[in-house]
C-alpha positions in Angstrom: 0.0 0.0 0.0 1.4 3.6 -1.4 2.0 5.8 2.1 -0.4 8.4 1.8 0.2 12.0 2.9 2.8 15.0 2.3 6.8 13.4 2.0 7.5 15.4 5.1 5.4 13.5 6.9 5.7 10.2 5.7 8.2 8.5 8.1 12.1 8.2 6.9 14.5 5.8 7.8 16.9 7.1 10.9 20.2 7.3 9.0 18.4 9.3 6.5 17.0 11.9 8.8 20.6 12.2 10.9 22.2 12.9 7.2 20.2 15.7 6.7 21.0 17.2 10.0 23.8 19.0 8.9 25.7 18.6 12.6 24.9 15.3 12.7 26.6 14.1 9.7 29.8 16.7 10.1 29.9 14.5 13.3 28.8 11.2 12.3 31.9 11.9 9.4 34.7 13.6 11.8 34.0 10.3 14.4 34.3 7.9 11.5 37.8 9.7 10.0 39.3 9.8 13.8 38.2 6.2 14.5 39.7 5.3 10.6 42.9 7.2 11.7 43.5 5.4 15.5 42.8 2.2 13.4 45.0 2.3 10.2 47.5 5.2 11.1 51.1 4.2 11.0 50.5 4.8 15.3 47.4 2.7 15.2 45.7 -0.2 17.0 46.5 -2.4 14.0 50.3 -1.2 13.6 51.0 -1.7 17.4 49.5 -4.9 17.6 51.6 -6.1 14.5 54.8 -4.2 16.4 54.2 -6.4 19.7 54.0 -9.9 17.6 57.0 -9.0 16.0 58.6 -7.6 19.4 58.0 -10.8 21.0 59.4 -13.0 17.6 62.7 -11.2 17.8 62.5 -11.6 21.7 62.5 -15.5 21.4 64.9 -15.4 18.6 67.3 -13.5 21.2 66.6 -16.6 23.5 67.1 -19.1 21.4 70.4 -17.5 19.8 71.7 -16.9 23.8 71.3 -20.7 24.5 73.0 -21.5 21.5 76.2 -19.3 22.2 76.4 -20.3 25.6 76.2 -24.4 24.4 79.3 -23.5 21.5 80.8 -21.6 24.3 80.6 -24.8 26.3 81.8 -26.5 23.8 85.0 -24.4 22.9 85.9 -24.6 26.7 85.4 -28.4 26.6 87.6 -28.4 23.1 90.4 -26.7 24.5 91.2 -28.8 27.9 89.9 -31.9 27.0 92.0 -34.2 24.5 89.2 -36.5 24.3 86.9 -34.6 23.3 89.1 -33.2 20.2 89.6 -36.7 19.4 86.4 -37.7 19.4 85.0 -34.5 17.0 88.0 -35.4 15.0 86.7 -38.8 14.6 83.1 -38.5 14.1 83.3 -34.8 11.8 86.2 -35.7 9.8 86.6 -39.7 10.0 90.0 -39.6 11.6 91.4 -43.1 12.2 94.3 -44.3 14.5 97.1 -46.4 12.7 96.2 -49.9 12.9 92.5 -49.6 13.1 89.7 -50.9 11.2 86.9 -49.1 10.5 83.4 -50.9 9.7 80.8 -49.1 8.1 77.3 -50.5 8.1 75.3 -49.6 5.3 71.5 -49.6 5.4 69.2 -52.2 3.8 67.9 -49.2 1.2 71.1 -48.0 -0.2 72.5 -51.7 -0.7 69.4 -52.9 -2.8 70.0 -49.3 -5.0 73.7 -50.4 -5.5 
């Protein structure tokens, strides 16, 4: 059914009457821009909550890297005092053998069927 009277006073939808208050839209417009810019800004929300993930991925990295120097650092000290200890990297890194030894290798069941 057609709504019957003058168009002022058929009813409008709310947003449309705020829009045509002239305050109320300058306001509805400078709110929207300011929450837009606190959002989105290079200062933002979104930006700071992106800086403190990434604060806290470089923070573990820092652990992580720590606990490695301090196992070589362990290992250095252990590589200069103990003579075992260079002999045994010697043997397992570069397959260093004492005169008069055997070595046996034992070679998987996988790589002797491909040979």
């Amino acid at each position: 059914m057609p709504p019957y009277g003058y168009p002022k006073q058929r009813k409008q939808h709310k947003l449309v009457r705020v829009l045509k208050n002239r305050t109320y839209t300058i306001l509805l417009v400078s709110a929207t821009l300011v929450l837009t810019y606190f959002l989105f800004s290079t200062k933002g929300f979104v930006s700071r909550v992106q800086i403190s993930a990434d604060l806290q991925d470089k923070k573990d990295r820092v652990i992580a890297l720590q606990r490695d120097m301090q196992n070589l650092t362990r290992e250095r000290d252990r590589l200069r005092d103990d003579h075992k200890a260079i002999e045994h990297v010697a043997r397992e890194t570069h397959g260093m053998i004492k005169p008069g030894e055997i070595v046996y290798r034992i070679v998987p069941a996988k790589e002797n069927k491909q040979q």
